[in-house]
TORVO-116563 format. One record per atom (N, C-alpha, C): residue number from 1; chain; x, y, z negated. Coordinates in Angstrom, 1 decimal. Atoms other than C-alpha are relative to their C-alpha. Layout:
{NUM, A, {X, Y, Z}}
...
REM end
This chain:
{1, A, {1.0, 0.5, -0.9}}
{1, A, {92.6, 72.3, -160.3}}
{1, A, {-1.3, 0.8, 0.0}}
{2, A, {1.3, -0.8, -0.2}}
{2, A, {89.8, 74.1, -161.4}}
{2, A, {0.1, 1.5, 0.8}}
{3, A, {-0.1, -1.3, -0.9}}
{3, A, {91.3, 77.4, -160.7}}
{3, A, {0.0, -0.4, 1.3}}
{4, A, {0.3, 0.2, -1.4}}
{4, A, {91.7, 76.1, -157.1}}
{4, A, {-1.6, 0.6, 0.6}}
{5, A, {1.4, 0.3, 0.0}}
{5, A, {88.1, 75.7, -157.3}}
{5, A, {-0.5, 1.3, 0.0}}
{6, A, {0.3, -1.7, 0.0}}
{6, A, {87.3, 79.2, -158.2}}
{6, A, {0.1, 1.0, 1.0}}
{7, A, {-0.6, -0.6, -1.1}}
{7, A, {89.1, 80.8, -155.8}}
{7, A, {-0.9, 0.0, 1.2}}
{8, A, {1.3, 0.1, -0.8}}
{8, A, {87.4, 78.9, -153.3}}
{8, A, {-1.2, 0.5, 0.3}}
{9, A, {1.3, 0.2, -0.3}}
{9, A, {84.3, 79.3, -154.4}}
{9, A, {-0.3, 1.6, -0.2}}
{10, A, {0.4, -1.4, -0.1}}
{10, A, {84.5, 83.2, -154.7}}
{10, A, {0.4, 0.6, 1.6}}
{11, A, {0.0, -0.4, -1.3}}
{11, A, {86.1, 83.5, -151.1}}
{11, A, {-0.9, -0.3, 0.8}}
{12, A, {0.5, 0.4, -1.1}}
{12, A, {84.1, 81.4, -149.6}}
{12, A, {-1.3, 0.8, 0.3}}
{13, A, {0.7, -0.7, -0.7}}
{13, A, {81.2, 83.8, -149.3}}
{13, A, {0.5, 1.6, 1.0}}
{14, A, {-0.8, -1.4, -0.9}}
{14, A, {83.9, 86.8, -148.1}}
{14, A, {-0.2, -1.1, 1.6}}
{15, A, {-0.6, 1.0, -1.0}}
{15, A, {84.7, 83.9, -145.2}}
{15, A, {-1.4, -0.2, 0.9}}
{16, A, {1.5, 0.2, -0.6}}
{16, A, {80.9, 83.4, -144.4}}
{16, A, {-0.8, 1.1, 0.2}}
{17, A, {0.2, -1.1, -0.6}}
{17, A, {80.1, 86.8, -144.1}}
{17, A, {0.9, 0.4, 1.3}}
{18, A, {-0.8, -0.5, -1.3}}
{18, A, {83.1, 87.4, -141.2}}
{18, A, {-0.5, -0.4, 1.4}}
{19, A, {0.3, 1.1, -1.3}}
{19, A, {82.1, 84.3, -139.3}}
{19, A, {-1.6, 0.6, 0.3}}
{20, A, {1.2, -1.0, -0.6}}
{20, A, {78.4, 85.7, -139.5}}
{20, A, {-0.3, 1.2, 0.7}}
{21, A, {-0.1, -1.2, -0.7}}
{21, A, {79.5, 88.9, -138.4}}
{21, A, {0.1, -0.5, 1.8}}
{22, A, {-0.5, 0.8, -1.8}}
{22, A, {81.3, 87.2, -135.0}}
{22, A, {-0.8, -0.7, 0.4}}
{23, A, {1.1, 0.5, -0.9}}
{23, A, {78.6, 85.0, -134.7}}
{23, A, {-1.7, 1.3, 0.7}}
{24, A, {1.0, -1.2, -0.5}}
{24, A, {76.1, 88.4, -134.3}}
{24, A, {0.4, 0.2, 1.0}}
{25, A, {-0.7, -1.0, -1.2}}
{25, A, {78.2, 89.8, -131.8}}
{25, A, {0.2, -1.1, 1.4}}
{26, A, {0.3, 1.3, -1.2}}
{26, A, {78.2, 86.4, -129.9}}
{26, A, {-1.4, 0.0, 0.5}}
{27, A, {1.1, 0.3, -0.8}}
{27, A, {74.6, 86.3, -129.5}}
{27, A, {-0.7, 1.4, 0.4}}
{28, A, {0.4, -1.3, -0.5}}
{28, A, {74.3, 90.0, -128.8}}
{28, A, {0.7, 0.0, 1.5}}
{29, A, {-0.6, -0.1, -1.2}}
{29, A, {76.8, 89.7, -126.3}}
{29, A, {-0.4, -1.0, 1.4}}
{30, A, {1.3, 0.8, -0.8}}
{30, A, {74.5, 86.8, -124.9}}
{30, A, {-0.6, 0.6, 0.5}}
{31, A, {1.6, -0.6, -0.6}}
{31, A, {71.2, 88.6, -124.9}}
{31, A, {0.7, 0.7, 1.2}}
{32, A, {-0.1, -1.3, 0.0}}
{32, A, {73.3, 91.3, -123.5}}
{32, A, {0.2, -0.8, 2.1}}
{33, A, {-0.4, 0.8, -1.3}}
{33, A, {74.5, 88.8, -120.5}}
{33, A, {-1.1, -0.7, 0.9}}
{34, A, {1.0, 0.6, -0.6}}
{34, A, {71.4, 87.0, -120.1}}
{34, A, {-1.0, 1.1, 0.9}}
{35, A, {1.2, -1.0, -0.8}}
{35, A, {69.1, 90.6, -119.3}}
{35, A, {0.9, 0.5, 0.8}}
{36, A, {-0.6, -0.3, -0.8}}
{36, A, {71.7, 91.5, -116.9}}
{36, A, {0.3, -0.8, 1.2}}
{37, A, {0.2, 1.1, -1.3}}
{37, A, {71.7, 88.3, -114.8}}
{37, A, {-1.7, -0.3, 0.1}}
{38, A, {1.6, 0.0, -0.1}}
{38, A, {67.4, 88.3, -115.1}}
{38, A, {0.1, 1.4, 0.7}}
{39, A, {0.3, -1.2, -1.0}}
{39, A, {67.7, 91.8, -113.6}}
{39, A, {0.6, -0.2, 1.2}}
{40, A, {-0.8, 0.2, -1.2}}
{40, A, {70.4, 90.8, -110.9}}
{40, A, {-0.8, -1.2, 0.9}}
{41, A, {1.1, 1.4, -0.4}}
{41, A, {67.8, 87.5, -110.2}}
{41, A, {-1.0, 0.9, 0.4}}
{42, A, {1.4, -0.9, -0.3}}
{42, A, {64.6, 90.5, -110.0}}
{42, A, {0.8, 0.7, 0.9}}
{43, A, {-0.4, -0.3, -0.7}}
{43, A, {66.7, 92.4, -108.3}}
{43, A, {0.1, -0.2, 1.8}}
{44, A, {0.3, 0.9, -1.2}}
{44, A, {67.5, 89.9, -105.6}}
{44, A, {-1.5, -0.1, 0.9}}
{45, A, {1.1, -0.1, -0.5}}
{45, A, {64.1, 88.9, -105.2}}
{45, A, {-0.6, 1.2, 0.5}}
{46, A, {1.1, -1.0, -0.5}}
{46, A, {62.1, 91.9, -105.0}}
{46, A, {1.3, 0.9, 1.9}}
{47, A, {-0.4, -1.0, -1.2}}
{47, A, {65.0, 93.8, -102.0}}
{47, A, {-0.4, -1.4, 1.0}}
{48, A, {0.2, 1.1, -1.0}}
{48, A, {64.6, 90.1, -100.0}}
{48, A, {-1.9, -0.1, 0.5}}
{49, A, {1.3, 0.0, -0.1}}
{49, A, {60.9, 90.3, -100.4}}
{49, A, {-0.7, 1.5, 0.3}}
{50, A, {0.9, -1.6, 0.0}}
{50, A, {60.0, 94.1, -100.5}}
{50, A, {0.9, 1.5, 0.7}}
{51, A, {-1.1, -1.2, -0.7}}
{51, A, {63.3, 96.0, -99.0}}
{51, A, {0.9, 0.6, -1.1}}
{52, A, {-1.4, -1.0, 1.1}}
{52, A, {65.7, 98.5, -100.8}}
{52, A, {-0.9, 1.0, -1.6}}
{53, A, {0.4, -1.3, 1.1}}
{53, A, {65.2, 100.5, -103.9}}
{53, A, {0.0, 0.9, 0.2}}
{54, A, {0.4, -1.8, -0.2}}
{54, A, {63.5, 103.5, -104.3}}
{54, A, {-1.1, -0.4, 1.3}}
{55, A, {0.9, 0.0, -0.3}}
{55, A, {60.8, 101.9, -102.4}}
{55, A, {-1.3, -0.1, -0.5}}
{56, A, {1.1, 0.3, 0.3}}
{56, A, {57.3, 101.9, -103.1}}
{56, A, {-0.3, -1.8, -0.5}}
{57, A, {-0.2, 1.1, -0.1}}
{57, A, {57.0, 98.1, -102.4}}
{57, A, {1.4, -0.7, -1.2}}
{58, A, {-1.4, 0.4, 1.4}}
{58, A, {60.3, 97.6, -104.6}}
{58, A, {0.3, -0.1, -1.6}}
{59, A, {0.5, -0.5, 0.6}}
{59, A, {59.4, 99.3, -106.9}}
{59, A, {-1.4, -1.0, -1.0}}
{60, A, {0.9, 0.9, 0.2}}
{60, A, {56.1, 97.6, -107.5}}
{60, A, {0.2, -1.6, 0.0}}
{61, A, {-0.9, 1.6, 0.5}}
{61, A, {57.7, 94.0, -107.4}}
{61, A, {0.8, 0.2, -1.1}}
{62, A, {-0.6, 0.1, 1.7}}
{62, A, {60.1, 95.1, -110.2}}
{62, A, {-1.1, -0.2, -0.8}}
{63, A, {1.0, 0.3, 1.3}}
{63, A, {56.7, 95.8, -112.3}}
{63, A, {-0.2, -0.8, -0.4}}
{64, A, {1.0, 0.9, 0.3}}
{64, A, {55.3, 93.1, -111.5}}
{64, A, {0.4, -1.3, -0.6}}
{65, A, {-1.0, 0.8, -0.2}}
{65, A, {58.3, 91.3, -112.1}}
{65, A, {0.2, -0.1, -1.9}}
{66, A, {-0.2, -0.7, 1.8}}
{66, A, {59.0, 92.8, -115.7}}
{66, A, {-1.7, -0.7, -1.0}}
{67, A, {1.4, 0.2, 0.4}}
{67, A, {55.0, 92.2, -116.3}}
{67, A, {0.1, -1.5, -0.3}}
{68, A, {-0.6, 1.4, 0.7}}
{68, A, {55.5, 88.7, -116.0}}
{68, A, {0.5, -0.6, -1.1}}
{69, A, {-1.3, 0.6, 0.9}}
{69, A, {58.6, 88.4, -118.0}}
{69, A, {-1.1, 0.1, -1.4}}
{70, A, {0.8, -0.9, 1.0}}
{70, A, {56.5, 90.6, -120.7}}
{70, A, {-1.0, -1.2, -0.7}}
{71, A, {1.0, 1.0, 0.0}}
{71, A, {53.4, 87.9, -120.5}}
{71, A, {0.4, -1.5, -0.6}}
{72, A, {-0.8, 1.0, 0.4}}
{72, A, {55.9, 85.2, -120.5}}
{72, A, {0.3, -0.2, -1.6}}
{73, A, {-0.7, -0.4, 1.6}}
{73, A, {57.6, 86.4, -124.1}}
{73, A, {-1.4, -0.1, -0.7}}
{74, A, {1.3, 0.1, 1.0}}
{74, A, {54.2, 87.1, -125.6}}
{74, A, {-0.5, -1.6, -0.1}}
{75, A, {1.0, 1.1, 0.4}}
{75, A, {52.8, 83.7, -125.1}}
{75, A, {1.2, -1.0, -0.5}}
{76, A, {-0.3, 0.8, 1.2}}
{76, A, {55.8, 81.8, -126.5}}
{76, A, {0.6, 1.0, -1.4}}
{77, A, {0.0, -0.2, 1.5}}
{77, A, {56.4, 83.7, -129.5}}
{77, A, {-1.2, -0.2, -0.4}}
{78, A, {1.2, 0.3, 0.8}}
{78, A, {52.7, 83.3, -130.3}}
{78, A, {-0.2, -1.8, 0.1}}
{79, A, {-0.5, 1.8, 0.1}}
{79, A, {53.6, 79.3, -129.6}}
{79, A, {0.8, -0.3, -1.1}}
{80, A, {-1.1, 0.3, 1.4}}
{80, A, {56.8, 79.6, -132.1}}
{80, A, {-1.3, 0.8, -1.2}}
{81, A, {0.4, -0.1, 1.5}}
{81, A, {54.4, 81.5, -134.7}}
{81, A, {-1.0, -1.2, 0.3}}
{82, A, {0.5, 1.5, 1.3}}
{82, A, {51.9, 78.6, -134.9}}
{82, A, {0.5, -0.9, -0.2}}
{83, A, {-0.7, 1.3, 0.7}}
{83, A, {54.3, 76.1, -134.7}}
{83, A, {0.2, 0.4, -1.7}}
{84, A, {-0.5, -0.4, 1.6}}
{84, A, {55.9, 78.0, -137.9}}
{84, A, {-1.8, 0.1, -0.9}}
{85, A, {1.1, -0.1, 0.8}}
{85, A, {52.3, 78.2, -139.5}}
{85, A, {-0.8, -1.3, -0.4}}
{86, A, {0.3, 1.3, 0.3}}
{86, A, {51.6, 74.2, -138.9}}
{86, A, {0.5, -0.3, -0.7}}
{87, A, {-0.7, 0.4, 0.8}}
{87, A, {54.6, 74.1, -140.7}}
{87, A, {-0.1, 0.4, -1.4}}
{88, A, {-0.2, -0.8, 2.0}}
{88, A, {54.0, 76.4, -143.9}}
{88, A, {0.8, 1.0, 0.3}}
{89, A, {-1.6, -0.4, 0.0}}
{89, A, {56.8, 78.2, -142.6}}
{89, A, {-0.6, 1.5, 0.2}}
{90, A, {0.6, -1.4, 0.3}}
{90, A, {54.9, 81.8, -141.9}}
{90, A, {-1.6, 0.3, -0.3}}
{91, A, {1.3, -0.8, 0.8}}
{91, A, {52.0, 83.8, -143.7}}
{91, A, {-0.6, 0.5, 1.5}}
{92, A, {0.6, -0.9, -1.0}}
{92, A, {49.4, 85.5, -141.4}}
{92, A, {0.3, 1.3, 0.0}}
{93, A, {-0.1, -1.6, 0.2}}
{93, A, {50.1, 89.0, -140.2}}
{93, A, {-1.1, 0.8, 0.1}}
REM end
């Protein structure tokens, strides 16, 4: 019985390293899905709003588009770090 036990308990971190692996590659293959349908979404918008690519106008709606996004990201991660800091949970950088 014990040996059972052993066994177990030396595979079981081979076992949780594999699944960790496959779970990286799941949320890589996420990001990888999500910034490819946000460009197909900017996309859209700016040719309905500003005409075809490789215009001036088109062009300048992507920026402004990406700018956003940019603005967006910055103000919640500076949201998740104070939550984490009300918590204890990160040091000041």
């Amino acid at each position: 019985m014990t040996r059972q036990v052993l066994i177990v308990v030396a595979l079981l971190p081979l076992w949780l390293g594999l699944f960790a692996c496959a779970s990286r590659e799941d949320l890589q293959a996420e990001r990888v899905a999500k910034q490819a349908a946000t460009e197909a979404e900017d996309d859209a918008k700016c040719r309905s709003a500003k005409g075809e690519p490789g215009s001036a106008e088109y062009d300048a709606c992507r920026q402004d588009l990406a700018a956003q996004r940019a603005r967006q990201g910055d103000i919640e991660y500076q949201k998740a770090r104070d939550f984490d800091r009300v918590l204890g949970g990160l040091d000041d950088l």
